[in-house]
ZARO-671000 format. One record per residue (C-alpha): residue in three letters; x, y, z; chain. Coordinates in pm, whole numbers, plus 50000, padded with zeros to 5 digits. Layout:
residues N
- ala,X,Y,Z,A
...
***
This chain:
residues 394
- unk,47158,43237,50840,A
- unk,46960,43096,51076,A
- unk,47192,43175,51374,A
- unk,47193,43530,51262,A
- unk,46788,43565,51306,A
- unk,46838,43422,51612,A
- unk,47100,43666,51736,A
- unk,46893,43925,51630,A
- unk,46596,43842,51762,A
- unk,46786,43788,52095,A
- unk,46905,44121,52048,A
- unk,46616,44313,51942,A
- unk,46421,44191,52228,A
- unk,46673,44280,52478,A
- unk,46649,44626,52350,A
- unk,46292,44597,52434,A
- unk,46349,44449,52775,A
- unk,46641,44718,52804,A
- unk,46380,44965,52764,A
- unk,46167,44849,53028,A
- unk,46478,44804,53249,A
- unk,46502,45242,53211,A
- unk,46170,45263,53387,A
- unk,46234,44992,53592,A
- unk,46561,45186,53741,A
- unk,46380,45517,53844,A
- unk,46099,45303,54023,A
- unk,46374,45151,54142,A
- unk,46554,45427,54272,A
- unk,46202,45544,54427,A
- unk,46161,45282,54601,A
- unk,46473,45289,54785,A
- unk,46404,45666,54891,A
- unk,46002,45525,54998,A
- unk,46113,45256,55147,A
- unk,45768,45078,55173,A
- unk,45690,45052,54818,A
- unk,45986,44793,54780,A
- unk,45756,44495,54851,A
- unk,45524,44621,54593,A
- unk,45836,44720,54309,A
- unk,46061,44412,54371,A
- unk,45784,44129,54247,A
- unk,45735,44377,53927,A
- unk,46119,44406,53872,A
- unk,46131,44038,53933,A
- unk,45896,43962,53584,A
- unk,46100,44199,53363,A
- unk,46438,43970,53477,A
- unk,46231,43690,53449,A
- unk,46116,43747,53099,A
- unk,46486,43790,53035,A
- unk,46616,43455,53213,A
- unk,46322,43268,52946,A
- unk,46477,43492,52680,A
- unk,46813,43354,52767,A
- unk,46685,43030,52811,A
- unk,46549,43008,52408,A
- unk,46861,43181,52282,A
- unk,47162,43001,52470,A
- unk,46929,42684,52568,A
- unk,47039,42762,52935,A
- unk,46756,42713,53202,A
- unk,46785,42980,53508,A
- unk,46528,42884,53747,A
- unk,46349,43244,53896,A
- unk,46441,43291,54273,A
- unk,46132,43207,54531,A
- unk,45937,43474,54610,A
- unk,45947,43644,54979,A
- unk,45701,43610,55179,A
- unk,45654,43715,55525,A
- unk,45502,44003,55783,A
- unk,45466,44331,55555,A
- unk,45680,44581,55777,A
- unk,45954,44339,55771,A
- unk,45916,44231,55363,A
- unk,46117,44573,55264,A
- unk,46437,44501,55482,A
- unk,46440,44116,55359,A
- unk,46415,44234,54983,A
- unk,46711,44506,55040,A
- unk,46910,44153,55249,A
- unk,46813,43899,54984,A
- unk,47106,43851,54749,A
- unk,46834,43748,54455,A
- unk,46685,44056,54531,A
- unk,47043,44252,54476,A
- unk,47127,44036,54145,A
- unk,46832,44204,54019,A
- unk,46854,44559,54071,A
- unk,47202,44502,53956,A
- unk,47076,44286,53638,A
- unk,46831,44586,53552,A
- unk,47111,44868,53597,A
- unk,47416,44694,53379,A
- unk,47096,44560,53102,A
- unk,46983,44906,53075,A
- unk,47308,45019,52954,A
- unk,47464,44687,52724,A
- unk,47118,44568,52659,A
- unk,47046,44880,52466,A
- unk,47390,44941,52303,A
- unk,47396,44605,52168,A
- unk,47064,44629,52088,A
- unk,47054,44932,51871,A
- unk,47369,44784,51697,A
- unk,47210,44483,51572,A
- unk,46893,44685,51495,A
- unk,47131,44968,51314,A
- unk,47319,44717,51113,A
- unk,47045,44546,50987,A
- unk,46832,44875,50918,A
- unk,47159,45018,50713,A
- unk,47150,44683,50506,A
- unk,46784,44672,50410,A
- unk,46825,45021,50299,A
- unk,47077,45010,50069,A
- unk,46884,44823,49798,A
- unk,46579,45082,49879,A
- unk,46788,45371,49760,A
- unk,46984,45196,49513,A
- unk,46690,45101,49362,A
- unk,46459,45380,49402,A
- unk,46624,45698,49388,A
- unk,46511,45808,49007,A
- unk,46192,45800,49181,A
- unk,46251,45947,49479,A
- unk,46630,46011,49538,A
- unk,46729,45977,49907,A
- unk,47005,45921,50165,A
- unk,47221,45563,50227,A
- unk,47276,45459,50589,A
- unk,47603,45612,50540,A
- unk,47412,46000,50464,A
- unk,47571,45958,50089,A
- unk,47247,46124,49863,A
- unk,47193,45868,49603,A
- unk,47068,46043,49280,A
- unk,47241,45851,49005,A
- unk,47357,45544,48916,A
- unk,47708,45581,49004,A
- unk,47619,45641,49334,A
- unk,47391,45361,49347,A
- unk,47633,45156,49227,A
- unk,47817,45170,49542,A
- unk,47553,45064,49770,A
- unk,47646,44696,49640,A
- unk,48018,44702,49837,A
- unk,47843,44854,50107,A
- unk,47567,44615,50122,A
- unk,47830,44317,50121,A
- unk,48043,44480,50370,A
- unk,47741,44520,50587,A
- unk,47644,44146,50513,A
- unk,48048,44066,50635,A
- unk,47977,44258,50989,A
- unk,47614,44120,50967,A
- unk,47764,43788,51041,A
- unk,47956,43909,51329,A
- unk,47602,43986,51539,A
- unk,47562,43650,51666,A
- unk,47910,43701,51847,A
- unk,47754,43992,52003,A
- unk,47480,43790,52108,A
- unk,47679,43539,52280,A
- unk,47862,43776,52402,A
- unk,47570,43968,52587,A
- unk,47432,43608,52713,A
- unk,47773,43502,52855,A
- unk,47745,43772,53122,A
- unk,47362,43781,53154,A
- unk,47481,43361,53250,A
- unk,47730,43507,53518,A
- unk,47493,43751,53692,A
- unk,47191,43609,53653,A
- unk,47280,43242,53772,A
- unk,47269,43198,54130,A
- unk,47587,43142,54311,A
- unk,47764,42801,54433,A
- unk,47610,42857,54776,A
- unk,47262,42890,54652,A
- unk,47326,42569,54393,A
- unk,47440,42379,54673,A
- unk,47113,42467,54880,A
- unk,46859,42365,54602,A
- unk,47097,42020,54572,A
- unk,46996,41976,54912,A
- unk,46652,42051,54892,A
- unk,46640,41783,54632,A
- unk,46844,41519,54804,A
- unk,46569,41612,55060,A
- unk,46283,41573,54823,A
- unk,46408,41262,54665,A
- unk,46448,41081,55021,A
- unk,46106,41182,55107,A
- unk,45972,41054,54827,A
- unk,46137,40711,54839,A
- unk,46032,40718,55229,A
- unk,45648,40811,55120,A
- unk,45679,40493,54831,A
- unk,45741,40312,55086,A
- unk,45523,40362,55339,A
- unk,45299,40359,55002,A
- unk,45394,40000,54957,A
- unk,45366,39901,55307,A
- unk,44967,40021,55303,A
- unk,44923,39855,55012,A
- unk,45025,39539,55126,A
- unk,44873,39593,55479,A
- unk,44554,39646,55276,A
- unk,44550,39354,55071,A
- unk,44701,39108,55374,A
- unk,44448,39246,55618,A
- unk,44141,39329,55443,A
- unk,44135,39144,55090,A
- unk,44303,38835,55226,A
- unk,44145,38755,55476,A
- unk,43798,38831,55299,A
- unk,43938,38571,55039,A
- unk,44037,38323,55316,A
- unk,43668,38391,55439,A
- unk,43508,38290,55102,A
- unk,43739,37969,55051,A
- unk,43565,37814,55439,A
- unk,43232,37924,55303,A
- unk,43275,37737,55032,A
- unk,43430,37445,55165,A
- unk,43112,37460,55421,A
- unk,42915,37465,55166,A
- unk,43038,37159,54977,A
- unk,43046,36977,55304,A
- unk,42674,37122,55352,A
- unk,42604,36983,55050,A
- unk,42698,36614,55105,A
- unk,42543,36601,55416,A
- unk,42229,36843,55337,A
- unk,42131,36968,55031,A
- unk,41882,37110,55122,A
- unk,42077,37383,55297,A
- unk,42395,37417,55081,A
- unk,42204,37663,54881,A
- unk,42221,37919,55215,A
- unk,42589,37799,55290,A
- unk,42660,37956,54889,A
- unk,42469,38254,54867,A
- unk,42669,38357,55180,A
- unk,42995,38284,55020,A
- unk,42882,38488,54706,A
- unk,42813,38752,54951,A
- unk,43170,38696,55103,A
- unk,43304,38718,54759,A
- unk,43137,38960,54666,A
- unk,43297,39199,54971,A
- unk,43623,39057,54896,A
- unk,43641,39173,54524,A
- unk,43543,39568,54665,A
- unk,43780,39569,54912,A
- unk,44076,39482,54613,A
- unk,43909,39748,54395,A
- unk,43942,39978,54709,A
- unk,44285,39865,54694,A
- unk,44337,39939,54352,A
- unk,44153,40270,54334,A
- unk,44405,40389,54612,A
- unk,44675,40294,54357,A
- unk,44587,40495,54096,A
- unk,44197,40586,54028,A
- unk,44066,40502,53755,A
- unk,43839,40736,53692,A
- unk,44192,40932,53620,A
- unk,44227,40785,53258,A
- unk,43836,40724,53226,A
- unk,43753,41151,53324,A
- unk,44062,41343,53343,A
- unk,44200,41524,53623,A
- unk,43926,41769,53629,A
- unk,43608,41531,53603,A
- unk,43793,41270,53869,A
- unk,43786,41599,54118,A
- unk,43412,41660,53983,A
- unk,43308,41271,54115,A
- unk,43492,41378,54431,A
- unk,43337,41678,54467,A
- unk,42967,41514,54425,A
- unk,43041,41270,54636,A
- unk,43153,41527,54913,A
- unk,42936,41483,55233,A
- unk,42960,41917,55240,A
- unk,42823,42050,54949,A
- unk,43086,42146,54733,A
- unk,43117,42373,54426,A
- unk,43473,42274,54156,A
- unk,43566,42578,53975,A
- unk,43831,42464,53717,A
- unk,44012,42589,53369,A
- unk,43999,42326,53105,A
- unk,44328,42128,53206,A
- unk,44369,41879,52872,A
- unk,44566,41558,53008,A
- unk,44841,41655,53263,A
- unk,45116,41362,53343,A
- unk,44987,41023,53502,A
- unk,45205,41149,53877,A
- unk,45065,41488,53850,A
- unk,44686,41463,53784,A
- unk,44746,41176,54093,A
- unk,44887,41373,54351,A
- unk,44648,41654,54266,A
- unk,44350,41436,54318,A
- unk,44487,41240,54603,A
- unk,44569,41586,54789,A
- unk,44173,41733,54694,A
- unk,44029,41342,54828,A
- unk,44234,41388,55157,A
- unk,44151,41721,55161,A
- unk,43764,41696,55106,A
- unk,43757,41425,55379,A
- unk,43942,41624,55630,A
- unk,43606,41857,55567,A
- unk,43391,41633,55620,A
- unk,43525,41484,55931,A
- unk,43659,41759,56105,A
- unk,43603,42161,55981,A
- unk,43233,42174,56062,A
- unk,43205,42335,55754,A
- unk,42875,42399,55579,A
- unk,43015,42452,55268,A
- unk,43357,42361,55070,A
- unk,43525,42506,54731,A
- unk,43797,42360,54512,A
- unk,43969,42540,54224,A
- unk,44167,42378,53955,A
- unk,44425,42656,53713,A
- unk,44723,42643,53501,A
- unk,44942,42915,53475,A
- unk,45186,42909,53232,A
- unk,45362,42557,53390,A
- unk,45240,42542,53693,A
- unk,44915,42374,53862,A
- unk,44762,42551,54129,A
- unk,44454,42362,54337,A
- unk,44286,42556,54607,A
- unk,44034,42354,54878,A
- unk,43862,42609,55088,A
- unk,43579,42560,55333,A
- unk,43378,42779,55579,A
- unk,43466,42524,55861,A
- unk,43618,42655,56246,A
- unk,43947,42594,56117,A
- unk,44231,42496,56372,A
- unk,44329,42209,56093,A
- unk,44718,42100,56218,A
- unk,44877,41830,55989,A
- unk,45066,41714,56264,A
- unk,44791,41581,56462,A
- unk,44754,41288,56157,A
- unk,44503,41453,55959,A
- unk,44689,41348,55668,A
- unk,44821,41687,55516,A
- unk,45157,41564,55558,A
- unk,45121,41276,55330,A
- unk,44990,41570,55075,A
- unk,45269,41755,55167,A
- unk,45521,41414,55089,A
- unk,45346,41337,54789,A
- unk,45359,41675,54620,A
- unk,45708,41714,54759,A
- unk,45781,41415,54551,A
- unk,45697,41623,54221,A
- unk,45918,41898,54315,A
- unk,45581,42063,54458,A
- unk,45450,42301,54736,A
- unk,45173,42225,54969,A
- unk,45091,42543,55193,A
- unk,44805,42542,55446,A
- unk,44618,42823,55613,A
- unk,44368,42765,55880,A
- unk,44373,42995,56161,A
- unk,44147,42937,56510,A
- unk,43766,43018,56372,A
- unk,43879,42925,55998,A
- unk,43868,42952,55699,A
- unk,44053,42662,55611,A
- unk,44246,42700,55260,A
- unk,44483,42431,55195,A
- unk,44682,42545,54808,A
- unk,44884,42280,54641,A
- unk,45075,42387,54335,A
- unk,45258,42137,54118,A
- unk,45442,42165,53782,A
- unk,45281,42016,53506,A
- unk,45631,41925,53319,A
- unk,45476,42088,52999,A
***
């Protein structure tokens, strides 16, 4: 029973969705005579075969990932949507769903309508006598009589609906999956990612260990003389051991910041102690440019995700302070849906290039890593936006 609410829910809201694809086909059709309002159109087309991809996705447990969205110059954005085989799948999707989507639709619907009604006028036609799905006038018990075979017989092609479900989902599978070619291209992308991110875990390894070998090391190395000065001070001259130790507290002291520097740079802290959103807070407070955080209420996001978020905003932030000029900086934490999106803006003279070792491109690995985008903007004069959206695996 349960797979036959399911089919009909599947198909009920396709009928919906078919609907929607109606309207969708004569702004579709409009768009191709008005060329220019394609760019505008194709995104909105997009989120009606998007909502039917997720639909797919709960009924036949089959994830279709949505196809990037083009960007590019806005003369040029019509001509790429009318060229981009995504694009084509979906005007194509919207035309054949308009026309199965609502046949199969209104059969479910009709066959389940036709069964809830035969009780109704079986059982209430001495009080108001009325038609059977079949247009048979029920006005006496004899005729209500036969609304029990009818019912059962409607129960028998009742179960048949989830076939017509799977059905309609086997071919929404075929058109709306992406072909081979475009399978083989996100494989690559991430064989690409994956490498990346095993060459960025290195390189994270190596600075840890340069870290610790040149900085905490030889801090520690420092504090084992002192004190071996100071016990040899203190044979010798007691009197001034007590110098020779407070400098090797002071030594030690240095030492044990530099290995929570180390440690910080490994995974902060103030992570599990604030959150993702009161980590970014401390950041922005301790921003040399005054800097206002705008964020949604994020609960807890994965350990990886809330890190490279905070370790692109830290890069980021310092980046202002050492190079925009800025007099003023903004970051912006949202969830939409699965995704999170940080924005870092400031009112610096722009000009920001992350191959000149500013460290974007470590962002840019790191994010990578997650299966994320990092996307910066900074033209001559500024602003300077850098986005960074990751998905939050929820």
């Amino acid at each position: 029973m349960k797979r036959i609410w399911a089919a009909l829910a599947y198909l009920a809201t396709g009928l919906l969705t078919a609907i929607a694809a109606w309207l969708a086909i004569g702004v579709l059709l409009l768009s191709l005579v008005v060329l220019p309002l394609l760019p505008i159109t194709a995104p909105w087309i997009r989120r009606i075969v998007d909502f039917d991809r997720l639909r797919l996705a709960r009924f036949a447990g089959v994830q279709i990932p949505s196809p990037p969205p083009l960007d590019g110059p806005w003369l040029h954005r019509a001509q790429r949507v009318l060229a981009d085989p995504d694009s084509r799948r979906d005007g194509m999707w919207v035309v054949l769903h308009a026309l199965f989507g609502t046949l199969f639709g209104a059969i479910a619907i009709s066959i389940f309508g036709a069964l809830v009604q035969q009780p109704v006028a079986a059982s209430l036609w001495w009080v108001v006598p009325m038609e059977n799905s079949f247009g048979l006038r029920v006005d006496s018990w004899a005729k209500a009589a036969l609304s029990v075979p009818i019912a059962i017989g409607l129960m028998l092609v009742l179960t048949q609906v989830p076939r017509l479900a799977e059905l309609d989902a086997k071919w929404a599978r075929k058109l709306l999956a992406p072909p081979k070619a475009s399978l083989e291209k996100r494989l690559a992308e991430v064989v690409a990612t994956r490498a990346a991110a095993l060459q960025a875990h290195g390189a994270e390894l190596r600075r840890i260990e340069r870290n610790l070998h040149d900085g905490t090391q030889n801090k520690l190395v420092g504090v084992v003389m002192m004190l071996g000065i100071a016990e040899r001070t203190l044979k010798q001259n007691p009197d001034n051991a007590l110098q020779a130790l407070l400098r090797a507290q002071d030594a030690a002291g240095d030492a044990l910041e530099e290995l929570r520097n180390v440690v910080r740079s490994i995974h902060p802290p103030v992570l599990d102690d604030l959150g993702l959103d009161g980590a970014i807070q401390a950041l922005a407070a301790r921003c040399p440019v005054p800097c206002v955080l705008q964020a949604d209420h994020l609960g807890r996001l994965p350990a990886a995700v809330e890190a490279a978020a905070y370790f692109a905003v830290a890069e980021a932030l310092t980046n202002v302070a050492k190079h925009s000029g800025a007099r003023h900086a903004w970051v912006s934490l949202g969830i939409n849906e699965d995704q999170l999106t940080v924005v870092v803006h400031d009112d610096g003279k722009g000009g920001a290039d992350d191959k000149q070792g500013t460290g974007l491109e470590g962002i840019r690995g790191r994010v990578a890593a997650l299966d994320g985008n990092a996307e910066l903007s900074s033209p001559e004069g500024g602003p300077t936006v850098l986005t960074v959206v990751l998905p939050t695996g929820r």
